[in-house]
C-alpha positions as CSV (number, residue, x, y, z in Angstrom):
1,X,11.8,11.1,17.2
2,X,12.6,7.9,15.0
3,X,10.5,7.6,11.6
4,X,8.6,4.4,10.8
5,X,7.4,3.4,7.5
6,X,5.2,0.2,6.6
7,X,4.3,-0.6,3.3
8,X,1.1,-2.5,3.3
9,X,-0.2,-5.3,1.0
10,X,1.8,-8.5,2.1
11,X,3.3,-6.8,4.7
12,X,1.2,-5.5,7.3
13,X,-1.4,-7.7,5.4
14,X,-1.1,-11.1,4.8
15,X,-2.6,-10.3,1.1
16,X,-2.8,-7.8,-1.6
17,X,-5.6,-5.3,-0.9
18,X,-5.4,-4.1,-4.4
19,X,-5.8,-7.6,-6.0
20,X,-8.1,-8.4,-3.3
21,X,-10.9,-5.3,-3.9
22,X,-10.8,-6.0,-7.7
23,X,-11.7,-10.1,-7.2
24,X,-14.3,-8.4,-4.9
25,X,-16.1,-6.7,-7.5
26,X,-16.2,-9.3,-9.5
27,X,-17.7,-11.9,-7.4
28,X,-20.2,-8.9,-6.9
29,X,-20.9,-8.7,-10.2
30,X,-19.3,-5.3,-10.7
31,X,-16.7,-6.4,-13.2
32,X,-17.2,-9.2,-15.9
33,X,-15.3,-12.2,-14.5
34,X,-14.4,-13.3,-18.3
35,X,-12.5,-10.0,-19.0
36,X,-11.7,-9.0,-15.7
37,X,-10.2,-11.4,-13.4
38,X,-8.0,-12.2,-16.2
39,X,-6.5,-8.7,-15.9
40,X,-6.0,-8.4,-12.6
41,X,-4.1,-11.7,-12.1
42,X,-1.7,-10.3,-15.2
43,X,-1.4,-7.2,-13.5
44,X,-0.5,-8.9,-10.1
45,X,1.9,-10.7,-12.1
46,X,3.5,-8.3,-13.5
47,X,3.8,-6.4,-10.1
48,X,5.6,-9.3,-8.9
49,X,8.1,-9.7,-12.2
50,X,9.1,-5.5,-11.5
51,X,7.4,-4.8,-15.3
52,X,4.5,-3.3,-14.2
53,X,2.9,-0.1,-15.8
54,X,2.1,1.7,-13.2
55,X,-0.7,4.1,-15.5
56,X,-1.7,1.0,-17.1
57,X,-2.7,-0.6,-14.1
58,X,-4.3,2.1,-12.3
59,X,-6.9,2.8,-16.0
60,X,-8.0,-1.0,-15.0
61,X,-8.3,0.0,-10.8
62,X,-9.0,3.4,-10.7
63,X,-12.1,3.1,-13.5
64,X,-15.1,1.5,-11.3
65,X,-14.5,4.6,-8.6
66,X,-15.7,6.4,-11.4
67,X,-19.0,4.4,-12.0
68,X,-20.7,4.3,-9.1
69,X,-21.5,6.7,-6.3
70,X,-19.7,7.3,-3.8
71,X,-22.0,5.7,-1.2
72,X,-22.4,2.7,-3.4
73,X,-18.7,2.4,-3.2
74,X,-18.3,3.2,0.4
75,X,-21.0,0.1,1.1
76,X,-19.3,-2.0,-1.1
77,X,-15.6,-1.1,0.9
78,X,-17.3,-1.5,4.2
79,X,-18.3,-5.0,3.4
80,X,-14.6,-5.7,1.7
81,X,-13.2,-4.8,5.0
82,X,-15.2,-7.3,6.7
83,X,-14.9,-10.5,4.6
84,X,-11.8,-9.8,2.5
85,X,-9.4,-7.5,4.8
86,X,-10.3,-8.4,7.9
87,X,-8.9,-12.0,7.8
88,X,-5.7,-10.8,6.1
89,X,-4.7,-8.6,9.6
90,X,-2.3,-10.7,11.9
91,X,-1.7,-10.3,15.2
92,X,2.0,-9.7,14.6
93,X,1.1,-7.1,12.4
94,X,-1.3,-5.3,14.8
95,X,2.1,-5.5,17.6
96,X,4.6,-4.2,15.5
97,X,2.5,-0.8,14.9
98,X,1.3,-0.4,18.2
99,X,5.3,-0.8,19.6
100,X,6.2,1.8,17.2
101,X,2.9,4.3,18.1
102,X,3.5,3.6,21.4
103,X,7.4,4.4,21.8
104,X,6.6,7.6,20.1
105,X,7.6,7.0,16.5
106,X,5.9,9.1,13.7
107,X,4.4,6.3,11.9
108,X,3.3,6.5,8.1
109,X,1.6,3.5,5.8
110,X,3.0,3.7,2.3
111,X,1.4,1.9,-0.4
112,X,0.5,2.4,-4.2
113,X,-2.4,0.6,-3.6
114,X,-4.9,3.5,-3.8
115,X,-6.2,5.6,-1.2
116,X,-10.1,5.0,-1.0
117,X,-9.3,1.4,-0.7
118,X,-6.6,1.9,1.9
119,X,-7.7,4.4,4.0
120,X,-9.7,2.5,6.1
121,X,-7.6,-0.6,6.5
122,X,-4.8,1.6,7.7
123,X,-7.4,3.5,10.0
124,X,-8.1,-0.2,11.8
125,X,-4.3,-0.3,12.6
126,X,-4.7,3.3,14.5
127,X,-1.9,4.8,11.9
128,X,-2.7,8.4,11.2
129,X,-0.9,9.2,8.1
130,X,-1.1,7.0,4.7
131,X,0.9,8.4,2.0
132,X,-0.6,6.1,-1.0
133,X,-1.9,6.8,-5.1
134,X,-4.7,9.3,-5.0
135,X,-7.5,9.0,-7.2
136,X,-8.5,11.8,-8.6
137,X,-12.1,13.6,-8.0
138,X,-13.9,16.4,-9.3
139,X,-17.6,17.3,-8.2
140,X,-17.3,15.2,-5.5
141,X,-16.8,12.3,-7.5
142,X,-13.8,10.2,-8.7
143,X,-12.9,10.6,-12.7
144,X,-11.3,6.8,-12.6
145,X,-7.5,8.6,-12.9
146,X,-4.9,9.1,-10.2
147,X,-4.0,12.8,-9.0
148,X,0.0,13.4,-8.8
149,X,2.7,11.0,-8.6
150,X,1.3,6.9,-7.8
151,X,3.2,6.0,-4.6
152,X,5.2,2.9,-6.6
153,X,8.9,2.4,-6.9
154,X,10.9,5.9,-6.6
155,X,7.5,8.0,-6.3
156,X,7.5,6.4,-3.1
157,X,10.8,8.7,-2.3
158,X,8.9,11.4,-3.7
159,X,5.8,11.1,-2.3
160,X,7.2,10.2,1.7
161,X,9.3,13.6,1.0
162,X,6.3,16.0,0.1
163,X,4.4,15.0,2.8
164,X,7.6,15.5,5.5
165,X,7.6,19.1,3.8
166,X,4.0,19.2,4.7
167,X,4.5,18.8,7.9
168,X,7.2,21.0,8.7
169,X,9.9,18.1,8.4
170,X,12.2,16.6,6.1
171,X,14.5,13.4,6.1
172,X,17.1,14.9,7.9
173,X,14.8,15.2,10.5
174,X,15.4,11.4,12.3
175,X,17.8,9.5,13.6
176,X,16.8,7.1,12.5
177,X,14.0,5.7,9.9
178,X,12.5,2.0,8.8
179,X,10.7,0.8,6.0
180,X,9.4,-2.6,6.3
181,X,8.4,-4.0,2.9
182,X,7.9,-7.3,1.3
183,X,8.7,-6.2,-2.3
184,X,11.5,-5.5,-4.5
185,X,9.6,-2.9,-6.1
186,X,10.3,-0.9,-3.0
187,X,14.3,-1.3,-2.8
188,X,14.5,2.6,-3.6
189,X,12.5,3.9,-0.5
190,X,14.4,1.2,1.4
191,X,18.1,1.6,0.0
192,X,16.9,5.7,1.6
193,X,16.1,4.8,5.3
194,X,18.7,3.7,8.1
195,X,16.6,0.7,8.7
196,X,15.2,-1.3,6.2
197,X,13.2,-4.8,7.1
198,X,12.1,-6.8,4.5
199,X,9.0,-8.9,5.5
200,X,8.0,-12.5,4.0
201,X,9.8,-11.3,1.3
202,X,9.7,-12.0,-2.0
203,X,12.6,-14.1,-3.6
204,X,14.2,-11.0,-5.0
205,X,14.3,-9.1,-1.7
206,X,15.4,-11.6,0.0
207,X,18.4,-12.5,-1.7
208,X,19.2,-8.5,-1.3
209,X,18.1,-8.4,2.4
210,X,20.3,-10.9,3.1
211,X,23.5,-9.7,0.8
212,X,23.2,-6.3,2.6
213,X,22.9,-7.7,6.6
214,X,19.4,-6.2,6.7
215,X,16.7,-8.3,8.8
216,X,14.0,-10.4,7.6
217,X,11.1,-11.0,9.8
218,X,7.8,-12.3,9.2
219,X,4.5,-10.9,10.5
220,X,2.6,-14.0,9.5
């Protein structure tokens, strides 16, 4: 059995999920545009630089979880997926997993994007496991902080290896692995698998993709 790992915004989506929930609640009115939107286009920058703070970032995501109730929320994602994620799912995208499901691969998502806002776009893609930042809950309801290690940069490593542990495997394990990823942030997870694939990459990754012979597809 080979191992297959996708990460997810801007590569199995043809967008950011992360960026895209937080413009969502503000055009809901759920977050002050002024303040807001500012903020999330810094972070998004910053993402793209490599500077992000990861904990800095998720305090500014991870807070309006802790607002609302959870049926609120999941209304609010329902209608997200429909207008905002639904549009950003390609067809190449939906091929690629399916030929990996299908020849028998064990197929993961990993993403820092968090996972209330992830699960169910990985769900429509009929992947199984998402290894992804976890906000925290208590009572049933989310505090606004992440639980464990955020699944960005070498937590990714970390992350991929304690759920293999979970399920009774390890690295070892394959033959063979991919990651496909469109980010420099996520050279580490891909400098560890046999087969990394960057994917509309950015400008850094693909200047390493293409110094170290790996391919560069696009799913767009």
């Amino acid at each position: 059995m080979d191992l297959v790992l996708f990460d997810l915004d801007n590569t199995l989506l043809d967008g950011d999920s992360d960026f895209a929930w937080a413009q969502f609640l503000i055009a809901k009115g759920v977050l002050d545009r002024e303040v807001q939107e500012a903020k999330n286009i810094g972070f998004y920058e910053q993402y793209k630089a490599g500077t992000l703070d990861i904990f800095e970032f998720l305090d500014f995501q991870l807070a309006p979880l802790a607002r609302h109730p959870r049926a609120q929320l999941d209304a609010w994602h329902r209608e997200f997926m429909a207008t905002a994620v639904a549009p950003m799912i390609t067809h190449k995208a939906r091929r690629l997993v399916r030929e990996q499901l299908d020849r028998g691969a064990l197929v993961a998502v990993v993403t820092a994007t968090n996972s209330f806002v992830t699960g169910p776009i990985v769900r429509e893609f009929g992947i199984a496991h998402l290894i992804a930042t976890i906000p925290a809950q208590e009572h049933g309801a989310f505090t606004g902080k992440p639980r464990g290690t955020p699944a960005f940069k070498a937590g990714k490593i970390e992350r991929v290896d304690s759920w293999l542990e979970s399920i009774g495997l390890y690295h070892g394990s394959f033959s063979r692995s991919w990651f496909y990823s469109d980010s420099h942030n996520d050279l580490p997870l891909m400098a560890r698998v046999t087969d990394p694939v960057a994917v509309d990459p950015d400008d850094t990754l693909r200047v390493h993709a293409l110094g170290k012979g790996w391919p560069v597809i696009s799913l767009r």
